[in-house]
N, C-alpha and C positions, 0 to 999 in steps of 0.2 A: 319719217321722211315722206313728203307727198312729190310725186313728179306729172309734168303733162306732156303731152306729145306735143313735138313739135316737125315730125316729118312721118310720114309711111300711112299706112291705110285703113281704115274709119271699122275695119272689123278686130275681133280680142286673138285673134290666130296668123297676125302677119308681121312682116319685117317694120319694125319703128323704133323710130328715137325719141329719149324723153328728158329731158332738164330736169334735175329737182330742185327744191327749196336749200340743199346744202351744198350747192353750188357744183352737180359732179350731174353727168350725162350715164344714161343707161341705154341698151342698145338689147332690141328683143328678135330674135329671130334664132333661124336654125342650126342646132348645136353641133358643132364638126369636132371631131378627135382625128388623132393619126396626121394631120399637115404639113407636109415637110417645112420646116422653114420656123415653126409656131413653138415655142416650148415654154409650157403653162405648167406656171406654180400650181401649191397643197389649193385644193380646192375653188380652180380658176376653171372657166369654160370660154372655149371660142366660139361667136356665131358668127353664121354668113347672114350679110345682107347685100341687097341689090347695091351698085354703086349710085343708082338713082335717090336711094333715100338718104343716102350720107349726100351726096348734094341737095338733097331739098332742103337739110334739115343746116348744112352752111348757109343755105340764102336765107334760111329761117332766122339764122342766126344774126347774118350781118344785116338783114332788115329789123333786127331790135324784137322781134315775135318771142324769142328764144326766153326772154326774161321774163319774171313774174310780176 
């Protein structure tokens, strides 16, 4: 699987989003347990990220950036 970013920030240690090649979005950021509300299957993890990169990464989208 290869993915690129398409929103969050230009260093290897922050919040971003990445499209792959097999048509499925990946989401990098800070890993939270314990959330009321969250209930993660066998070997699932929740991250936070900013709401700012999940919108950058819609307008990334709906301007056509998002695809390979």
């Amino acid at each position: 699987m290869k993915a690129h970013k398409i929103a969050g920030c230009n260093k290897a240690d922050c919040p971003t989003i990445y499209i792959t090649d097999v048509g499925t979005a990946l989401a990098q950021g800070t890993p939270v347990d314990d959330v009321d509300g969250v209930a993660l299957g066998p070997g699932e993890i929740a991250v936070q990220l900013p709401l700012q990169v999940l919108k950058d990464a819609v307008a990334a989208l709906e301007e056509g950036r998002g695809a390979e």
